[in-house]
N, C-alpha and C positions, 0 to 999 in steps of 0.2 A: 571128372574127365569128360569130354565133349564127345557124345556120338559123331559117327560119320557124317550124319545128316546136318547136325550144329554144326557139325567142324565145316563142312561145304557153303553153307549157308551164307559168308560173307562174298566167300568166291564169287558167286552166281548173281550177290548186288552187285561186284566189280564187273562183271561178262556182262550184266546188264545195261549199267551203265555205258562199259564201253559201245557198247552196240547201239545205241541211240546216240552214241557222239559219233559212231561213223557211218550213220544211218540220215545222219544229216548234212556230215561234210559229202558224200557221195548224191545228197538229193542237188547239194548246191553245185556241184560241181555238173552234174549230167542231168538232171528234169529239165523242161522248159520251166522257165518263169510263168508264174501267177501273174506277175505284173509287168506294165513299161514303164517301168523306174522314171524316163525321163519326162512321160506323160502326168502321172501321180505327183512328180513335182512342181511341173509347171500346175496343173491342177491346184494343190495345195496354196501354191505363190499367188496366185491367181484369186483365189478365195480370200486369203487373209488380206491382199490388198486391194481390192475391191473400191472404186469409190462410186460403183453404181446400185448398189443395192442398197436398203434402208436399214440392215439387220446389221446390229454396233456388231465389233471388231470380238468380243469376247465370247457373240452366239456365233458368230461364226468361226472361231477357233474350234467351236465343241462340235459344230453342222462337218467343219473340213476333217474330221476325228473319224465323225459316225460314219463319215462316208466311203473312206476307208473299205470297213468291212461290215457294211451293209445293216448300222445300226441304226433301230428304229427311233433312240434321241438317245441325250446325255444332259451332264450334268456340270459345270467346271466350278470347281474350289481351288481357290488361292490364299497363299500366305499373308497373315497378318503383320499387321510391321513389326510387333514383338518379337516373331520368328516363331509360335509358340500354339498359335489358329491358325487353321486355314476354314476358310469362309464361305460359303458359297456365293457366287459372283453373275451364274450366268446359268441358262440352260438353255436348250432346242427340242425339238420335237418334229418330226414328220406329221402325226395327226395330233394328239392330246397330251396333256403336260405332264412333262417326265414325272414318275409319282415315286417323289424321292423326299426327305422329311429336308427339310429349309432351314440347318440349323448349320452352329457352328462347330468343328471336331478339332480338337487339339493332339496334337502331336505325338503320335505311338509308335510303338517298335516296330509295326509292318509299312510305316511311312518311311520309319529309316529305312528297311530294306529294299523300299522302292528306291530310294536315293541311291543307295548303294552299290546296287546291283541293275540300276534302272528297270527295274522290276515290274513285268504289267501280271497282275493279280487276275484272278480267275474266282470269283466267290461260289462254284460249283467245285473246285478243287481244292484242297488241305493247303493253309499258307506254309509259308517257311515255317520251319523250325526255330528259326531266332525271333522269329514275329512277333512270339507270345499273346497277349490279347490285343486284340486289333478295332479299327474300328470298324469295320465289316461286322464284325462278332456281336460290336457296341447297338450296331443299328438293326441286328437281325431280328428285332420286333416291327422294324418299320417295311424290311424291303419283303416285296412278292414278288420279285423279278430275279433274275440271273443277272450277273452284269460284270463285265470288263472293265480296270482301274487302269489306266493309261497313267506315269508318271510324266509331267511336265518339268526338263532339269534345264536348270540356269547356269551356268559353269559347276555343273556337278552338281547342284544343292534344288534339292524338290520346292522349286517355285509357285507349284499347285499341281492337281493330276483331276482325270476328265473319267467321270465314271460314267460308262456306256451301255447302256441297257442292251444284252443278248434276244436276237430271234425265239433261242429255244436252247432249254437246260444243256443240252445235249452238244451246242456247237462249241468247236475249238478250235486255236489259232496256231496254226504252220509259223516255220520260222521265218516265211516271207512277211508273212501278218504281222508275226513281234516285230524284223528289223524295222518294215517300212513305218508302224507306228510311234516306235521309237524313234525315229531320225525325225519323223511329221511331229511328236511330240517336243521335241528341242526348238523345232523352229515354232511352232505356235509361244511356246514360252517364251521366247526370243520376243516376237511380237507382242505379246502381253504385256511383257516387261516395260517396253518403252510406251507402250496406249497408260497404265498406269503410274509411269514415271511423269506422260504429260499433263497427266489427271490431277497428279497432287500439285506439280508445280501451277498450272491455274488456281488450285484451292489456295495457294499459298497467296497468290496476286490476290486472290478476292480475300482473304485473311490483309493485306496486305493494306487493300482499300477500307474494309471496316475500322482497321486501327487507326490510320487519316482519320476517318469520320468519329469514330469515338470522342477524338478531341472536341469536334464542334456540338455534340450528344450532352457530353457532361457540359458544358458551359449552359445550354438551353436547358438540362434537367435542375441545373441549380438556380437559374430563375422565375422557372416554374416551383420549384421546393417552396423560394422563398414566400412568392406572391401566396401562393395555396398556406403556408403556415401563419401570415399576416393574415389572410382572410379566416384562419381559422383562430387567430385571437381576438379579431374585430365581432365575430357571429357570434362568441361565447358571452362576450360582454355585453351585444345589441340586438341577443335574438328577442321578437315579437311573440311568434310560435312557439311555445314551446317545443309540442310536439316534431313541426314539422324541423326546426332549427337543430332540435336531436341528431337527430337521423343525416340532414345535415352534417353536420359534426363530424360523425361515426364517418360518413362514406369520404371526406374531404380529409381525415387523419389515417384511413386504408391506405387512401390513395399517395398524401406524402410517406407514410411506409413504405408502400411498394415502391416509391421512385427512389427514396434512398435507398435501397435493396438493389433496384436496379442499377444506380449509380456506382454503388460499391465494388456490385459483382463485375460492372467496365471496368472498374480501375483496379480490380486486382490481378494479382499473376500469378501463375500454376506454384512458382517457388515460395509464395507466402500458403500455402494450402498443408495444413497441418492437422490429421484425421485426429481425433478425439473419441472417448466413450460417450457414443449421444445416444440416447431415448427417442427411438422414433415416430411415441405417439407426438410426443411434440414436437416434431417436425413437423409431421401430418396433420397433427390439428392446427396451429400455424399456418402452416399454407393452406388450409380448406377457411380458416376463418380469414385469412385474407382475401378469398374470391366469396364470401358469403356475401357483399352489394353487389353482386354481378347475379344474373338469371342465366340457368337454373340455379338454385340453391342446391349445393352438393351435399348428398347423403354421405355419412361418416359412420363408419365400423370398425372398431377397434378391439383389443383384448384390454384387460384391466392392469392384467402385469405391464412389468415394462418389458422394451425390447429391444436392446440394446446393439450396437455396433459400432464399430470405427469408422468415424468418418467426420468432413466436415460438415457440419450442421448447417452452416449458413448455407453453403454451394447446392446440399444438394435439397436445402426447404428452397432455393430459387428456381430449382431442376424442376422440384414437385409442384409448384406452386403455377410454373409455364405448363404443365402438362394438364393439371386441370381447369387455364383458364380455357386451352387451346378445345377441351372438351366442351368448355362451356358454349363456346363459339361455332363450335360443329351440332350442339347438340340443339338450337336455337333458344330461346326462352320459353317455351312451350314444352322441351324434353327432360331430359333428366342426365345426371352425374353422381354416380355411384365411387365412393372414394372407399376402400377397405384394406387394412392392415391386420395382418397373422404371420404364422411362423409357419414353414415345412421342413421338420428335423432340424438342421442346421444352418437354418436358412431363412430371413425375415422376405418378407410378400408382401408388396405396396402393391394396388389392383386400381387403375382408373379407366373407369369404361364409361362412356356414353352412347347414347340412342340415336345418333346423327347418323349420315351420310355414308359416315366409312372413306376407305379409299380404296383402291383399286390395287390385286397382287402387284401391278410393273412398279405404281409408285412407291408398295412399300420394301421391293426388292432392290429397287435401284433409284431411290431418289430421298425416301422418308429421313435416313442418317448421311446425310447429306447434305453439310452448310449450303445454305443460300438457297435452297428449293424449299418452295413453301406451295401449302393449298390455298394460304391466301398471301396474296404478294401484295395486297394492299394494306396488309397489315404488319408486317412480318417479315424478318429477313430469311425465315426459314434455319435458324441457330438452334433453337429452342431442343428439338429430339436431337440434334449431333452431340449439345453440351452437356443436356443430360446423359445420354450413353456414355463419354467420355470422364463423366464424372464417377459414374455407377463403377467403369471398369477399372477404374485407377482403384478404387478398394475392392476390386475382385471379384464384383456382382456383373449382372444382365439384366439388359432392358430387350423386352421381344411385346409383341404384338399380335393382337385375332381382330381381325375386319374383313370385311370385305365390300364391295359396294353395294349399300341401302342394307346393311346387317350391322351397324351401329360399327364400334372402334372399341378393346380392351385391351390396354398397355397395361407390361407386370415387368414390375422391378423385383428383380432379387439380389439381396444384400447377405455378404455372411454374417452369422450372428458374433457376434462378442465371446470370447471365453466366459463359461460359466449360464449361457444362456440353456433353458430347455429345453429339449427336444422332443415331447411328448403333446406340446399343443400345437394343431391343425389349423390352419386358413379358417375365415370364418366362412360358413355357406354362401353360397350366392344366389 
């Protein structure tokens, strides 16, 4: 039987309750307004359309956010086309760069309740109750800031949300702050929506123009094939040197490989791609001994066992095989290309890092996985890191990156392992 005290106890959540709902229908009804509604929006419209400032459409969606309520930067994540990631895409900053970790977060129960509820989060207060583990909880080894989750909805459905870094633990947002952020929120999404619907359809035209070109590719790749395999039956028959006629050989029989490789990989299509149980020392040694006539010669680390995963073999030794010529070419002939494969639990680790240049954070936030932008466009169509990522994600792995400019480049693929594989051998040292 419930003491007096029990038995009250729910009463006093309902009194409570009620008393913050008409603690706020009475603020709206008689305070003065925090804001000029009609200022704030011209404001907002203003920012987002913009075509005099040099800052893209997406850091100024997160700039029109922070400004709001006097945030010192943010951070904007967007839906991947799966529906499944959302991404990070964009960040701003008043002085220094928002220091929030650059990865990708997939889809949890406090996102739904952002959708939901158009829900703007508080990571100094207790989330919902339907939340469950979130990813606030996910990253709270990364963040040392307080920070505001602003939902961004597209006809209802959380199109991305703009996480805003707080002044001080302590500050909190009036229901002027929620509405106005949430109505600014709809519309920046609104905006986004269409900057990234123009985004892919140009991808698509330049998809569009490489497939034209492809045709006139393979015709040149196949009479280069042939001449280079005539001269490579004439030099076997008529070398002088032996030696040097060797070597010869070797580099003239790489090179008709890799253009049949490359020929194959233009003319096939996503629906001929049929994963398999492959071994991926021998991917990796494949693709490393394919670039061994090119300077540097890349260093190879491997485990003894095998290491197996689903996938296709051929697509993605053409993946690995562009990634470390692209080293080689960064890293000049003087530097070095470190190639290593291992396991972390359930998870195999291709590691290709060279000593070169690096690139710079904006290229690899916003350009690196990005058909047709390349560091060298006189080389390159700039395909090479897009195919590969698209390749890695289609069997459920990631390709990420450490560089920075004049701190060399380390690209890490991770692949899942195969049923049956171990989980007890580690990466090899580096």
């Amino acid at each position: 039987m419930l003491s007096g005290r029990d038995a009250a106890t729910p009463i006093l959540i309902r009194m409570g309750q009620t008393f913050r709902h008409w603690k706020v229908v009475l603020s709206k009804r008689l305070a003065r307004f925090k804001y000029d509604y009609r200022e704030e929006w011209l404001r907002l419209i203003d920012s987002l359309s913009s075509t005099t400032t040099s800052l893209p459409l997406p850091e100024r969606g997160v700039k029109a956010l922070a400004e709001i309520i006097e945030s010192p930067g943010g951070l904007l994540f967007v839906q991947e086309h799966d529906h499944s990631l959302y991404v990070p895409a964009a960040s701003w900053s008043r002085e220094t760069e928002f220091s929030f970790p650059w990865q990708e977060l997939p889809r949890d129960a406090l996102m739904a309740h952002m959708e939901a509820k158009a829900w703007i989060v508080d990571s100094d207060e207790p989330p919902p109750s339907t939340a469950g583990e979130h990813f606030l909880g996910k990253l709270a080894a990364y963040l040392n800031i307080s920070v505001w989750v602003v939902p961004l909805l597209l006809q209802d459905k959380l199109f991305g949300f703009v996480v805003l870094e707080k002044r001080s633990p302590s500050d909190r947002l009036n229901f002027e702050d929620i509405d106005l952020l949430r109505t600014s929120g709809r519309q920046v999404a609104s905006y986004l929506a269409q900057h990234y619907v123009s985004q892919r359809l140009a991808e698509a035209q330049q998809f569009e123009t490489y497939g034209r070109m492809t045709a006139f590719l393979m015709h040149d790749l196949k009479n280069i094939i042939a001449q280079q395999t005539l001269l490579l039956h004439n030099a076997a028959r008529h070398q002088r040197n032996p030696e040097f006629m060797d070597d010869a050989i070797t580099t003239i029989k790489v090179s008709v490989e890799r253009m049949n490789a490359t020929l194959k990989q233009l003319g096939l299509r996503a629906a001929t791609s049929t994963p398999s149980r492959t071994d991926l020392r021998a991917v990796v040694g494949n693709a490393v001994e394919r670039c061994r006539v090119f300077s540097p010669t890349p260093e190879l680390q491997a485990p003894d066992a095998a290491v197996d995963v689903l996938a296709d073999a051929e697509r993605l030794a053409f993946g690995i095989t562009n990634l470390i010529r692209n080293a080689q070419q960064a890293a000049s002939e003087t530097g070095s290309v470190r190639v290593s494969l291992g396991r972390e639990l359930e998870t195999a680790v291709i590691e290709v890092a060279d000593d070169g240049p690096g690139m710079s954070d904006s290229f690899v936030k916003y350009r690196l996985f990005r058909p047709f932008y390349s560091t060298s466009p006189e080389t390159g169509m700039g395909i090479g890191a897009f195919q590969l990522r698209e390749t890695v994600r289609a069997i459920g792995g990631t390709v990420t990156v450490e560089t920075g400019e004049g701190q060399g480049c380390r690209f890490r693929v991770r692949i899942p392992l195969s049923l049956g594989e171990s989980k007890s051998v580690q990466c090899p040292q580096k």
